[in-house]
N, C-alpha and C positions, 0 to 999 in steps of 0.2 A: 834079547837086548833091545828089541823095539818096544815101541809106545802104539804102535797099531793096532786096527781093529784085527778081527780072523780075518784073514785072507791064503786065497791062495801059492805056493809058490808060482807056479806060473803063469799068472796074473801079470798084466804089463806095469812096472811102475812108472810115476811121474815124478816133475821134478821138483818135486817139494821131498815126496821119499828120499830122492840122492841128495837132497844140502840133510837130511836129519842124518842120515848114514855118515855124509862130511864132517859133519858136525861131531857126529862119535867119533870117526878116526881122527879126527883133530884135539879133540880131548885125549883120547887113547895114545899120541904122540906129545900133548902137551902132560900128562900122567908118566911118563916114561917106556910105556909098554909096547911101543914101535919105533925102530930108530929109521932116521931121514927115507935111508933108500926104500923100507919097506913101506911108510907113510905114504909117499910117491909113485909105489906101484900102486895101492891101495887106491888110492887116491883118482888116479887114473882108472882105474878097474870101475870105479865109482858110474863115472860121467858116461861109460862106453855100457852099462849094465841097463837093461831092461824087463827083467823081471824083477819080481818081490825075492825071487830064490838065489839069483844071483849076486843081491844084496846082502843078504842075510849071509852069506856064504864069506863075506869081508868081513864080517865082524863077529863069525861064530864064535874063534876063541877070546872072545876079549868081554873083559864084564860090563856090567853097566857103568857110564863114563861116572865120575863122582860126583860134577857138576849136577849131574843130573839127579841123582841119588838124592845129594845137598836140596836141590829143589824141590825134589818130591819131601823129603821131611820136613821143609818149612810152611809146605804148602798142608801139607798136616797137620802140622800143627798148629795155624794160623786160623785152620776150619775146627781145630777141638776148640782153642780161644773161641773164636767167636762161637759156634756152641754152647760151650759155658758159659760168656757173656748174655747169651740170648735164657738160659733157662735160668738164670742168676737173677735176669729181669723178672723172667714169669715168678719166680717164687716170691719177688720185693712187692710185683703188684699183688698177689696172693696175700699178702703180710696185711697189707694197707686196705684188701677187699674184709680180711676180716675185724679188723681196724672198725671199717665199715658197719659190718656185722653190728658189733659192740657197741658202738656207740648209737645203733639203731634202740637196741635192744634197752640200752643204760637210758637213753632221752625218753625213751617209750614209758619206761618206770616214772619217772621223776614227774610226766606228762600226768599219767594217771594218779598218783601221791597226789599231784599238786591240785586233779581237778575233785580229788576227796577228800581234800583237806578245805577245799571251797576259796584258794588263793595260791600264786604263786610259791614254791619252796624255794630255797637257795639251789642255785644249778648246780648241784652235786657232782655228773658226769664230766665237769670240765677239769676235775682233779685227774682222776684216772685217765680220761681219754686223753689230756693234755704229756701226761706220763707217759702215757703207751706212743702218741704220736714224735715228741719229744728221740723215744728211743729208738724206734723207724729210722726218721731221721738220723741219729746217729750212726746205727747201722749204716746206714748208704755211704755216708761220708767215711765211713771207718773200713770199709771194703778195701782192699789191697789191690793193684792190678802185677797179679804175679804173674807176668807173661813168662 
């Protein structure tokens, strides 16, 4: 039921360890799952405890509060979003690198046509590439934010 690193039981704890312990049996009693007097003993038991063992010992039979539960899934899921926001991006600038490619490759033709043909051609590449860039764009704006 703790968020702690290993440690050992008797190990002395601080008082940061007894408000998290507090903090459980106060959800554990705002949950239903201790009524007043035992909150109380608990509670007390808390302030007076000194090891990691004897803490852990107030709250063995009690699950994890659901606050806390609720926390850790948002916090989850908040890091797969941004994740897939972050590889969402590598794959858009991917699109637009070979974008890049392309319109290296299309201008490169059109360059050497033009200089063996002994005069400018019409800029052919701005059909396609204009197309292809066009739908990039779209793409990005058409992206959903399915949180």
């Amino acid at each position: 039921m703790t968020d702690r690193p290993a440690r050992r039981d008797d190990q002395r704890a601080g008082d940061t360890d007894r408000d998290l312990v507090a903090g459980d049996l106060r959800d554990a009693f705002s949950e239903g799952r201790l009524d007043a007097d035992e909150y109380e003993r608990r509670l007390d038991a808390v302030w007076k405890s000194r090891t990691y063992g004897e803490l852990d010992r107030l709250t063995a039979d009690l699950p994890q509060p659901l606050q806390r539960e609720r926390a850790r899934a948002e916090e989850e899921r908040q890091k797969a979003l941004a994740e897939r926001k972050k590889r969402e991006t590598r794959e858009y600038l991917g699109e637009w690198q070979a974008w890049l490619g392309g319109a290296v490759i299309m201008i490169g033709i059109w360059g050497v046509t033009s200089l063996a043909n002994g005069e400018f051609n019409n800029f052919w590449p701005a059909i396609p590439l204009g197309i292809w860039a066009v739908i990039l764009l779209v793409s990005a704006f058409g992206r959903g934010d399915d949180t």
